[in-house]
N, C-alpha and C positions, 0 to 999 in steps of 0.2 A: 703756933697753931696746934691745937688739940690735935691726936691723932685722930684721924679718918679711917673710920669703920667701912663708908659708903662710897660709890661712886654713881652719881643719880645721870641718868644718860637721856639727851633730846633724843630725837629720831630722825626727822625729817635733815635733810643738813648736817648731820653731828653724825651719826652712822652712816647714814645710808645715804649716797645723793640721789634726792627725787627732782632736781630743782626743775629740769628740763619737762619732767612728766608735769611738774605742779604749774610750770609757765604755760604749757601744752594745754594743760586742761582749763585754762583760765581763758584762753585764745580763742578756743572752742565755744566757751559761754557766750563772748561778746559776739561771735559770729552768726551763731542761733540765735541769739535775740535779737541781735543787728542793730548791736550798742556799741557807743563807741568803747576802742580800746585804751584800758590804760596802759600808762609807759609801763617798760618793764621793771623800772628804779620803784615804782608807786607798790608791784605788786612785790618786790622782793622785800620793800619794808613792810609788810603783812606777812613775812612767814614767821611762824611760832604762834600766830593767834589763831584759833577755832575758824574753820573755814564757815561756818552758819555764821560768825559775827561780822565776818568780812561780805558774807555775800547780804546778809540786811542791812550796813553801810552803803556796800551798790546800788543793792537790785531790793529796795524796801520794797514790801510783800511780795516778792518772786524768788525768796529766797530757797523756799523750799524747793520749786520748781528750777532754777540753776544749779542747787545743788547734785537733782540728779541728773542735769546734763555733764555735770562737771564729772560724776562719777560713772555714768554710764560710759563716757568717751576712756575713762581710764581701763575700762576690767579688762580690755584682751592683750594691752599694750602695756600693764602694770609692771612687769618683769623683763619686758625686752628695754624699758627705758629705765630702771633704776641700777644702780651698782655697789655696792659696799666702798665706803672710801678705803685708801690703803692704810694698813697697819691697824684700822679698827678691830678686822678681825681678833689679830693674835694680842690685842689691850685685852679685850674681852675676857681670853680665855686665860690671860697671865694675870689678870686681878684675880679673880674667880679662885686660881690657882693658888694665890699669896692669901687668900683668907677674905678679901676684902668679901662685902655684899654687892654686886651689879643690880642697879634698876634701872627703869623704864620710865620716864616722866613726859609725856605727850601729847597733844594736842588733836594728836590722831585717832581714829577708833579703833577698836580695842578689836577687831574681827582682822582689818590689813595689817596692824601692827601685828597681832599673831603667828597670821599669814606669812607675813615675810621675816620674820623669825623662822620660822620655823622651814622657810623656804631655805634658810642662809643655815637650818642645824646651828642655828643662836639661842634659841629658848631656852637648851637647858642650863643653861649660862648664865641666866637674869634670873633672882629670887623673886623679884615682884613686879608689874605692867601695873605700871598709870596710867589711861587714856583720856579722852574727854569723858569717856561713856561715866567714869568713874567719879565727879566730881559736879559739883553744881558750878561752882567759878572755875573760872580758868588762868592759865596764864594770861595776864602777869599776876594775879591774884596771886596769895602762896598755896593758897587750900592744897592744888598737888603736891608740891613738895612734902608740906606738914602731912599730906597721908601716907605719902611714901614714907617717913622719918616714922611716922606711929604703927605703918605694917611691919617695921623692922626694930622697931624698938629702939631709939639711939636716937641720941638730941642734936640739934643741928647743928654744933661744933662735932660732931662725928661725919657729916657728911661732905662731901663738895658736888654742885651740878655744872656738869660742861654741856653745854649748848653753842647755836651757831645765831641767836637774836636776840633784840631786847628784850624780847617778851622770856626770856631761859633766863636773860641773865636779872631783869628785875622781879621776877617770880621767886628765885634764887634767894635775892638779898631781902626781900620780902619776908621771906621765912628766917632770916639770922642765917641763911649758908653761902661759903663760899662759893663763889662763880666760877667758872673758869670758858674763856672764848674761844672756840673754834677758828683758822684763819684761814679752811679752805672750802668755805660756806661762799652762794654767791649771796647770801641774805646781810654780807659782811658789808658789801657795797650799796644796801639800801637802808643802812644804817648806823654811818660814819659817827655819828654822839659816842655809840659805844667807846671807839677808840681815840675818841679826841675827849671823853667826860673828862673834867677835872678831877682831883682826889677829893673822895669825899660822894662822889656822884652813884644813886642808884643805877646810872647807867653803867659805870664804868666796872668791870671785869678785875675781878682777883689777880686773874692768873690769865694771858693770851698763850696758845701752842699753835706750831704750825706744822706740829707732827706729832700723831698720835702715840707713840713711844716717849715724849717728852711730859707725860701725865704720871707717871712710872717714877721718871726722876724728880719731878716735883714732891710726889707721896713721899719716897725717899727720905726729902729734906725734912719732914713733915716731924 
């Protein structure tokens, strides 16, 4: 393995857990519109995609309008329901520290991901933020990835992207980069391919950790 200049970081699930606020706010929609609910398996394999593609899959032409249910229910409860996973923090601040580049490759927009950066004194940590806002495709597309690799100048054997779903980890190999899988995402359990793909499979993960300190010794090996 090429040495690793980069380490490209999901958000949702991979740093931060939002999963509860993200089931929350999905509970919400179907009860205002007074649609039935999906299982909770159905919506955990939708995390990592753009919430506009998942809500025009449900709710065709209501998506705009779900969306700002969806976000309206989040803005006073956004911070009492999310938390930094453990040991994320101090990866952060000890790549940063060893040279590497930290970024931001996400699904999110680019207003709450700042927001809570910056809420967590993590911003000044990460050289560049990818969001949706930033990109015409999205995950699994590679277009993020490749704009993260072209705002930092380094070819995709420099980088590796750890996320916690298929849409991290096929967007990933999409672009020629290493994957590596998160194992204390609950988006892990609505989306068992990941860890059963055969070798060989876009689905299947470089690298599984099930502790953020074990990304450290991986580079190491590197």
């Amino acid at each position: 393995m090429k040495k690793i200049k980069a380490v490209l970081f999901d958000f949702d699930g991979t740093i931060f857990d939002t999963n509860k606020l993200i089931l929350e706010s999905w509970k919400e929609v179907f009860r205002v519109k007074n649609a039935a609910e999906k299982s909770e398996s159905e919506i955990l394999a939708t995390f990592g995609e753009p919430l506009l593609v998942t809500m025009e899959k449900w709710f065709p032409g209501e998506a705009d309008e779900c969306i700002s249910i969806y976000r309206n229910y989040q803005k006073n409860i956004f911070f009492e329901m999310i938390e930094i996973y453990p040991g994320m923090e101090e990866l952060i601040k000890k790549l940063k520290a060893l040279g590497y580049f930290n970024a931001i490759v996400t699904s999110r927009l680019t207003s709450s991901t700042i927001d809570t950066l910056e809420k967590y004194d993590l911003r000044r940590y990460f050289d560049i933020v990818v969001t949706c806002d930033d990109t015409d495709r999205h995950k699994p597309d590679p277009e993020p990835v490749l704009l993260a690799l072209s705002k930092l100048d380094i070819s995709e054997e420099e980088a590796i992207m750890i996320g916690d779903s298929k849409f991290d980890i096929l967007c990933a190999h999409n672009a020629g980069v290493k994957a590596m899988l998160v194992a204390w995402s609950q988006a892990m359990s609505g989306a068992p391919e990941m860890t059963e793909a055969p070798e060989g499979s876009p689905y299947r993960p470089d690298f599984i950790i099930d502790r953020a300190d074990l990304l450290l010794e991986i580079l190491s090996q590197g």
